[in-house]
N, C-alpha and C positions, 0 to 999 in steps of 0.2 A: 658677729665678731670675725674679722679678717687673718686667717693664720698667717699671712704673708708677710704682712706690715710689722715692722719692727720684729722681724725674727719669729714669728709667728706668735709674738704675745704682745704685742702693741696696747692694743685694750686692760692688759692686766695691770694690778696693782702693783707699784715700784713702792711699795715698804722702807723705810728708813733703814739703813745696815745699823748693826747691833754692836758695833764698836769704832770708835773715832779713825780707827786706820784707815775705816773702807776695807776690810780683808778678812771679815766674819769667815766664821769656819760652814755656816749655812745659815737658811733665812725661816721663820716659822712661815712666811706667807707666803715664800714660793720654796716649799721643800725640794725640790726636781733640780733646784741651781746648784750647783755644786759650791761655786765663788763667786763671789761680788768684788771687784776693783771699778776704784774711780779714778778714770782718767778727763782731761780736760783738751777740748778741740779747739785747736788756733785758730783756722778756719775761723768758725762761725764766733767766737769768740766765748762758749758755753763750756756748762760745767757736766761729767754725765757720769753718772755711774753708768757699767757696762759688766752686764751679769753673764755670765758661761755656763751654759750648761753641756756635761756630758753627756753624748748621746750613746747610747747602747743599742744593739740590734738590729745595728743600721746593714746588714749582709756584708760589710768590709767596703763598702764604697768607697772610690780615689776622691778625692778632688775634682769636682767640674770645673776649672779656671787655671787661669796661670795667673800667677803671682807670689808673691812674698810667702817663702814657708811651702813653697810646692814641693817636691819631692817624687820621687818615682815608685818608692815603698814607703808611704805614711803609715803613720799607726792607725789602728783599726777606731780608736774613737779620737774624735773628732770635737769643738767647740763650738757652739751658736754663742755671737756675740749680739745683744740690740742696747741702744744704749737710749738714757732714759735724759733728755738735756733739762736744764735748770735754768734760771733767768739769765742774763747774762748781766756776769759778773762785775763791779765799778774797777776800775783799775788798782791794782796793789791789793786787792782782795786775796788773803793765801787760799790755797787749793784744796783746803783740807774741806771734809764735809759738813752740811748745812746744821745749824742746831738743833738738838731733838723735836724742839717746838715748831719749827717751818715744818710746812708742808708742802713745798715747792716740788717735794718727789712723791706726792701721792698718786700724781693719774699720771700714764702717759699715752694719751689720745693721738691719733695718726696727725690728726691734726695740729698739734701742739710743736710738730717735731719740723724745723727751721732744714730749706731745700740740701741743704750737703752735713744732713742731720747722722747720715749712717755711715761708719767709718768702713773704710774698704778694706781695713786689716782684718776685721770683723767677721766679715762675709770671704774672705778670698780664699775657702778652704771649701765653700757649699754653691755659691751661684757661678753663674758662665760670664768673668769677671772681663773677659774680652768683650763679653755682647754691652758690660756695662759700658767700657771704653768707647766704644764706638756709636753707643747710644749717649753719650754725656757729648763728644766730640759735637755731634751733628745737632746737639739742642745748646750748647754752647754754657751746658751746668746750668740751665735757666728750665732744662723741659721734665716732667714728671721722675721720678725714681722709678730707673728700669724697673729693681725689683717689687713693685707693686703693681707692676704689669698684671690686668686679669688672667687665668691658669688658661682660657680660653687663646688669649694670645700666645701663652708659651706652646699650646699644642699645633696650632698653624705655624709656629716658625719651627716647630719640631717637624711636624709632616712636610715643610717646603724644602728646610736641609736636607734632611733623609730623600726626601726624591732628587734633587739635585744633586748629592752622591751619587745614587746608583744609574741615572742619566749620565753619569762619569764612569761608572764602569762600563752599562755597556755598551759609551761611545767610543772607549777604545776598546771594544771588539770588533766594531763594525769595518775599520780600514784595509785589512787583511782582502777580505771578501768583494771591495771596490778595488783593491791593486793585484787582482787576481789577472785578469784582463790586460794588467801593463808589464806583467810579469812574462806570461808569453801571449802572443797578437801575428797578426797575418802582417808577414812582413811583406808581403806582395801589392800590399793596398798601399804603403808607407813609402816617401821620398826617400829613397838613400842618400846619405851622407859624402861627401868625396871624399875626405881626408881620413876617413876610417880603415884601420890597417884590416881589412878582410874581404877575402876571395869573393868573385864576381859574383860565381852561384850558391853564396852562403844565403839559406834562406831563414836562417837565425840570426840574421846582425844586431836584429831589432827587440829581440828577448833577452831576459835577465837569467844568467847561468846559476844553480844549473836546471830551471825551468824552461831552457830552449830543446829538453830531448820530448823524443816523440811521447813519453810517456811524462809528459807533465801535468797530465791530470793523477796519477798515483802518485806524485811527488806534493804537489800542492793536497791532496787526500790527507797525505803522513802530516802535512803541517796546518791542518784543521785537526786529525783527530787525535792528534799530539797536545792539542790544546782543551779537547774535551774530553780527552783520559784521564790528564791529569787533573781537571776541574774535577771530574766526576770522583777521581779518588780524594785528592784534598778536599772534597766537602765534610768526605766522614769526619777528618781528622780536626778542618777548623773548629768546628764546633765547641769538641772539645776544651782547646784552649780558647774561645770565646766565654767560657762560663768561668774563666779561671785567671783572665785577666781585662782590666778594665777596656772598656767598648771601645773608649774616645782614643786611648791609645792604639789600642789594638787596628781600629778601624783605621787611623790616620796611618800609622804603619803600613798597612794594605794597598790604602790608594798612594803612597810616595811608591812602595817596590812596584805597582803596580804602573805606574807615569816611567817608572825608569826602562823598566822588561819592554814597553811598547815602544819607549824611545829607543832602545836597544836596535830592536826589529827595523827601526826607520835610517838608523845608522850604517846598515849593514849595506845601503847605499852610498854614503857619502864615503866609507869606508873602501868599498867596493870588494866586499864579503860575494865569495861564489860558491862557498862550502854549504850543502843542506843541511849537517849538521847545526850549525851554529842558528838556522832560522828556528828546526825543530827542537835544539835546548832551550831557546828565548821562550818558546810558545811553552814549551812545557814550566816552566818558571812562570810565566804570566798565568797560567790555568791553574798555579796553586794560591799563589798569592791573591787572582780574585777570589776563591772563596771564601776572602774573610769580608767580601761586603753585602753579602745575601743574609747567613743569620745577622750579621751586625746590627742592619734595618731594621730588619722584623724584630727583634728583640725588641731597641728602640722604640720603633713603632707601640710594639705591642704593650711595652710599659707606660706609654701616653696615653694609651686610646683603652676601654673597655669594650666587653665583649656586646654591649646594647647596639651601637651603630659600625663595630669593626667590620664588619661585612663593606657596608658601601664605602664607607670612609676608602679601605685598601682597596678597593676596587676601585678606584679613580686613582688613588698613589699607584697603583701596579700598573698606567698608563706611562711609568719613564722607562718602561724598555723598549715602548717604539716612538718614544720623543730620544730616545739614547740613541736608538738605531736610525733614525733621521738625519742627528746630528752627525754623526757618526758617516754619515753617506755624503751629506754635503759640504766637511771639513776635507773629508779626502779626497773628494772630485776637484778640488779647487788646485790640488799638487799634483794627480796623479800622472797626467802627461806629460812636466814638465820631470819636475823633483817628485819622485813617487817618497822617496825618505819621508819629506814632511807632512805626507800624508798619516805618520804615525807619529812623527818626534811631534806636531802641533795635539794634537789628541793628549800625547804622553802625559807635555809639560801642563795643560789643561786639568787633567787629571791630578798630579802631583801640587798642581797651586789648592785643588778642592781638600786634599786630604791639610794641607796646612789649615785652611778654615776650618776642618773640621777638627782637627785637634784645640783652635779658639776657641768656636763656639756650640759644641754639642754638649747636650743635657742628659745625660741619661736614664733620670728618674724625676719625676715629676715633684720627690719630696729635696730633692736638691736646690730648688727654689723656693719650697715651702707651701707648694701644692698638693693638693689631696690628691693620694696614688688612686689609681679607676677602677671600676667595679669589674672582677675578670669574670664572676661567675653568677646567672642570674638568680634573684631572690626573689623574685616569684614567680616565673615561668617554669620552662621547663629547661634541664641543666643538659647542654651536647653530649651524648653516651650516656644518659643518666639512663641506670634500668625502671622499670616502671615500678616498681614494688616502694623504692625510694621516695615518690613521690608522697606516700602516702603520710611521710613525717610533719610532726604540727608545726604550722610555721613560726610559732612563737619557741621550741624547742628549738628550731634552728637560727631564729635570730638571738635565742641565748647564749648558743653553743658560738657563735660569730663574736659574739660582745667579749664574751670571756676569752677568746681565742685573742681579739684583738688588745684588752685590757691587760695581758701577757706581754711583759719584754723581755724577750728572749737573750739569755746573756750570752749567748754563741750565734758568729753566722753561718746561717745554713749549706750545709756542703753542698759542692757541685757535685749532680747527678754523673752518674756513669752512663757507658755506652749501651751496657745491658741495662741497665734502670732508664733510659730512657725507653727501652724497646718493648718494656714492660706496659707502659700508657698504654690506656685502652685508646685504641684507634689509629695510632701510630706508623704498626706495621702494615695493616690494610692502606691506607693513605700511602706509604711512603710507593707499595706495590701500583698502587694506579695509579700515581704519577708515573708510573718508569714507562706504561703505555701508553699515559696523556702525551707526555713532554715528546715522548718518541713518533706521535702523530704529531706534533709541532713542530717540533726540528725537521723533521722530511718535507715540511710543507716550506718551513723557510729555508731550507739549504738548494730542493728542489725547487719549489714552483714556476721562476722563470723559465729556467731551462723545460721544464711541463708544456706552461704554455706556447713559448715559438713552437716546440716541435708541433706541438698538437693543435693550436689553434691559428697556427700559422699567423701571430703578430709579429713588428718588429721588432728587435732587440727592444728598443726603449718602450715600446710599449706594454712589452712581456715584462717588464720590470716594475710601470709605472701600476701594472692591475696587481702586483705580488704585492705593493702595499695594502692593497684594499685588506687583505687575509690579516694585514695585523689590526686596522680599523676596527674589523669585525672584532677582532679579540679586544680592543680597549670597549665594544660596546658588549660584548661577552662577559669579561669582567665586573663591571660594574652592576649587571641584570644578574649574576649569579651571587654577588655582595649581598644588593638590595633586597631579592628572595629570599638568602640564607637568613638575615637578618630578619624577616618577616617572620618566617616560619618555624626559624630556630630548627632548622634541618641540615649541617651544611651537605652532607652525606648524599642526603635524598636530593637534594640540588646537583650537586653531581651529577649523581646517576640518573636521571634524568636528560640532563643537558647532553653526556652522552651517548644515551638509546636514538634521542632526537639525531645528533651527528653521523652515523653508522649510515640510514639510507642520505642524507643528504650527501657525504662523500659519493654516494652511489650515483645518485641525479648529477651533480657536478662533472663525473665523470662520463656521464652518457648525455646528458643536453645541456651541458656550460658553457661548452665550446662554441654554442650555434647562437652567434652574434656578442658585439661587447655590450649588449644590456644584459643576455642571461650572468656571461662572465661577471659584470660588474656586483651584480643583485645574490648569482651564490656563494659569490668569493666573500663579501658580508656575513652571508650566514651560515657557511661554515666555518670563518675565524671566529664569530660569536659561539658558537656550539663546541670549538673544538679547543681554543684558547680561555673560555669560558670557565670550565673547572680547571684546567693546569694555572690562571690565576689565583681566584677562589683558595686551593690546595696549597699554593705556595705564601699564600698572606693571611687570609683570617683562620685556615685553618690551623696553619704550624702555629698562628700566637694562640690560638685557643689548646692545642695540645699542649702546647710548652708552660700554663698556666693553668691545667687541670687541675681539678679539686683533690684526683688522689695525690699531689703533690704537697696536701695542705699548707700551703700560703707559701713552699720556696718556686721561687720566680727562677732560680738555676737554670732551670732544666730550659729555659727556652730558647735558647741561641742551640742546644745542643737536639735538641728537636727538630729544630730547621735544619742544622747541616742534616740529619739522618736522611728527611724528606727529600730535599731536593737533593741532595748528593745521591740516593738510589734515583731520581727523576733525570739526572744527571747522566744516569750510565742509558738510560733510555737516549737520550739527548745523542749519545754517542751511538749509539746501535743503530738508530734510524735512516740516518742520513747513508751507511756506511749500507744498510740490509736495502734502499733502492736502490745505489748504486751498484748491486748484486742482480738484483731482479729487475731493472728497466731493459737490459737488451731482451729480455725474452716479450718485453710489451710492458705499454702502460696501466696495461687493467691488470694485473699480476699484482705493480705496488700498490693500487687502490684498494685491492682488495686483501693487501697485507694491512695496511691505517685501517681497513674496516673490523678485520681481525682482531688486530690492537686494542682498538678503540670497544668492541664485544670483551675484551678481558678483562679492560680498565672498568667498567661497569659490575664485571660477574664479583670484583675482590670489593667492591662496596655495600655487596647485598647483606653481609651480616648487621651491619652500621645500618644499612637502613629500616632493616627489621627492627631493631632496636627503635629509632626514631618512631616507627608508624608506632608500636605498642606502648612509647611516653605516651605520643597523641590520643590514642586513645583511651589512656589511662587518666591525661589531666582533663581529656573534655568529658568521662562520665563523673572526674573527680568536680569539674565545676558546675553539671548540670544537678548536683548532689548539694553543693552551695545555693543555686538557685532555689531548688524547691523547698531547703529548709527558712 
């Protein structure tokens, strides 16, 4: 039986309504319908009853669609229409319903039901009525009913949006960091201008005010870490309001303020803005507003996908921050010489067109289509943070205690968690602590490593740039090998800490024989972005949807947008600290900062050992629990 089809009762019995109006007060053979009305489709030329039922406990969900009856504050319950069609009728046939004796409404089989059988009034309160538009468009009302799309396909177009957003946020980050260079530049290499009103030996005519004084690396510093203060603080606070107001808004709001702050930045050109102020309010304005597209995703994500293959799944989605950053490099290099502005106004508008698709076509629960929500927590292995003693429960008492749990419709939806009730999840605070030293060895490696390499390996500019990519490669193959293990072993902890024990000497070798030729460079730049990007993936995707979905939360989903901001917003303040604590300790030499990342990267490991104690003692507890099965 297909819940999809026909409103998720397709296959059921359409019973005869129990009064000639069509407008019974309820039905003996589908008790759960509130009303029965019959209405009749011009279209197709059919006659249909069209049953409503009220849904309860749905947690106050908006509207996935726009359309007729949208609103910005609907009421918390909601109507499922399917309608049941009849023969079609001879002409001058009145409308009233069939005589008790027909049976033309006994069954209504998927099959039975004529191509523009389901009315769109119907549905335009629960599916993504845009995605239906633009799928009827391109099949011409001749190709399948979107919503009988298998849930398999809704979750590929779910995982491909969601990467495509945040490929949008962080390709307007990357512009800033390519117009760095045209901001100020050695005016001595460059053709001067003739007609330009300034003195013979100005050796600034060719830099952008006021990045031509000599300390324009502490000015361009204020307007990076102007943008990672404020991320790092706004992460606490999105979250928050992420549990508190719906995704699709909230997210689309995000990416427009977000298109407009980066368009901002690129105007202060064409405007011909020389105030530092106004670069460093833009940034800081853009670093809050992106916070609302990190939990956004994950959330998302995490309500598509179960915890069986989230691991690898997000570990290949977590490869759009260096398809973002890519992009991101090659939109801006194409203005930066000429027009540096459009190096961000094209980013911006880019940006700001995605958040409009995303307010069309984003889903945010899988029962919004009338797909079965995923399994977060596993039922027969072993459970993330689960203590060992627990294990010992009969699995038929916990698939009873699941039955009756689900068999419950709750007539309230469940409150958004608080900032200390999230803090509370077991694992939470450790995870949120070692990201703050993951992220903080990552960010030093991206804001640093070119400038690393010329000095030290003596490449050329473009060369020193084209091997700092490698460090992110390694991290999208880091990622996904820390997915696929987690997922193995149901450890994500032990995964971790692991991957960074591994990382600590290899920072070491890198720093003592990496230098010596571009095959070592190319071979450890790989694998220390695997080893060091590796858990700060990992931590930022399947872990937060696995915290934000634990069992002590029994079945509210709340908590998991407010989860994720916790995580990466303390990850966040690492993000900031790094880049700002090299630039502190490189004049005194470069084995000082390697051997601050190595430090780092020793702490982020020491805040995971309780988490992994815990893991080893499930392991051992489910494998003498199943060699106990065995022998009996």
């Amino acid at each position: 039986m297909s819940p999809r089809a026909g409103g998720g009762l397709a296959h059921r019995s359409c019973a005869q309504p129990s009064s000639a109006a069509g407008e019974p007060s309820g039905h003996p053979a589908l008790p759960h319908l509130s009303r029965v009305t019959q209405s009749r489709d011009t279209r197709c030329g059919v006659r249909c009853l069209t049953y409503r039922r009220a849904q309860r406990g749905q947690r106050g969900r908006q509207p996935q669609a726009l359309g007729a009856g949208l609103s910005l504050f609907p009421p918390k319950r909601r109507t499922l229409s399917l309608s049941c069609p009849g023969p079609r009728p001879p002409p001058g046939l009145p409308s009233g319903p069939p005589p008790p004796s027909s049976s033309v409404w006994s069954d209504c089989p998927v099959s039975s039901f004529p191509p523009c059988r389901r009315p769109w009034g119907g549905r335009s309160d629960l599916g993504p009525r845009g995605c239906g538009w633009v799928w009827n468009g391109l099949c011409g009302g001749s190709g399948p009913d979107f919503f009988n799309s298998d849930c398999t396909t809704f979750r590929g177009f779910i995982l491909l949006l969601t990467f495509f957003i945040y490929t949008c946020y962080h390709m307007s980050r990357k512009p800033i960091s390519v117009v760095k260079s045209r901001l100020h530049q050695n005016c001595s290499e460059l053709i001067e201008p003739t007609n330009d009103s300034h003195s013979i030996n100005d050796t600034t005519w060719c830099d952008w005010a006021p990045f031509d004084k000599n300390n324009y690396k502490e000015l361009l510093g204020a307007v990076d870490n102007a943008f990672l203060v404020a991320y790092a603080i706004g992460m606490f606070i999105s979250g928050i309001f992420g549990e508190r107001l719906p995704l699709r808004y909230y997210l689309s709001a995000g990416m427009l303020l977000s298109g407009l702050f980066t368009s901002l930045f690129g105007l202060g050109y064409f405007w011909n803005i020389h105030m530092l102020w106004y670069f460093v309010l833009i940034q800081i304005c853009n670093g809050l507003v992106q916070t609302t597209g990190w939990p956004s995703v994950v959330t998302c994500v995490g309500n598509w996908f179960g915890k069986g293959k989230r691991g690898l799944i997000m570990g290949i989605w977590n490869s759009h921050t260096s398809v973002g950053n890519i992009l991101g490099s090659l939109i801006a290099g194409v203005w930066v010489n000429e027009q540096w502005g459009l190096s961000f106004v094209v980013p911006g508008i880019i940006t700001a067109a995605m958040g409009v698709l995303t307010f069309l076509f984003l889903i945010e629960y899988p029962e919004d289509v009338d797909c079965t929500p995923p399994q977060h927590h596993a039922s027969g292995g072993l459970e993330e943070n689960q203590d060992p003693e627990d294990l010992g429960n009969s699995p038929k008492e916990s698939s009873l205690e699941s039955a009756t749990r689900g068999s419950k419709e709750p007539s309230a939806q469940p409150a958004a968690i608080s900032f200390l009730g999230a803090l509370r999840i077991p694992g939470v605070v450790e995870f949120s602590l070692c990201l703050l030293f993951a992220k903080l060895v990552s960010y030093t490696f991206l804001y640093w490593l070119p400038l690393y390499i010329f000095n030290v390996a003596h490449f050329s500019a473009k060369q020193a740039g084209d091997l700092s990519t490698l460090f992110d490669v390694g991290g999208i193959i880091g990622g996904i090998m820390a997915g696929l293990i987690s997922d193995y072993t149901n450890g994500r902890a032990t995964t971790c800490c692991v991957m960074l024990i591994l990382a600590a000497p290899m920072m070491f070798l890198y720093n003592s024989v990496g230098q010596n030729g571009i095959t070592n460079s190319v071979v450890m730049l790989i694998i220390c972005g695997a080893l060091v990007n590796g858990p700060y993936a990992l931590i930022t995707t399947a872990v937060s949807a696995d915290l934000g979905t634990h069992q002590s939360l029994k079945g509210n989903a709340k908590a998991l947008s407010t989860v994720t901001a916790i995580i990466d917003g303390t990850g966040s303040i690492g993000a900031a600290l790094g880049p700002l604590l090299a630039g502190l300790i490189s004049p005194t030499g470069w084995n000082n900062v390697f051997y601050m990342l190595i430090s780092a990267d020793i702490l982020a490991c020491l805040l995971l050992c309780r988490l992994v104690y815990k893991e080893i003692l499930a392991w051992k507890s489910f494998l003498s629990r199943d060699r106990g099965y065995k022998e009996i």
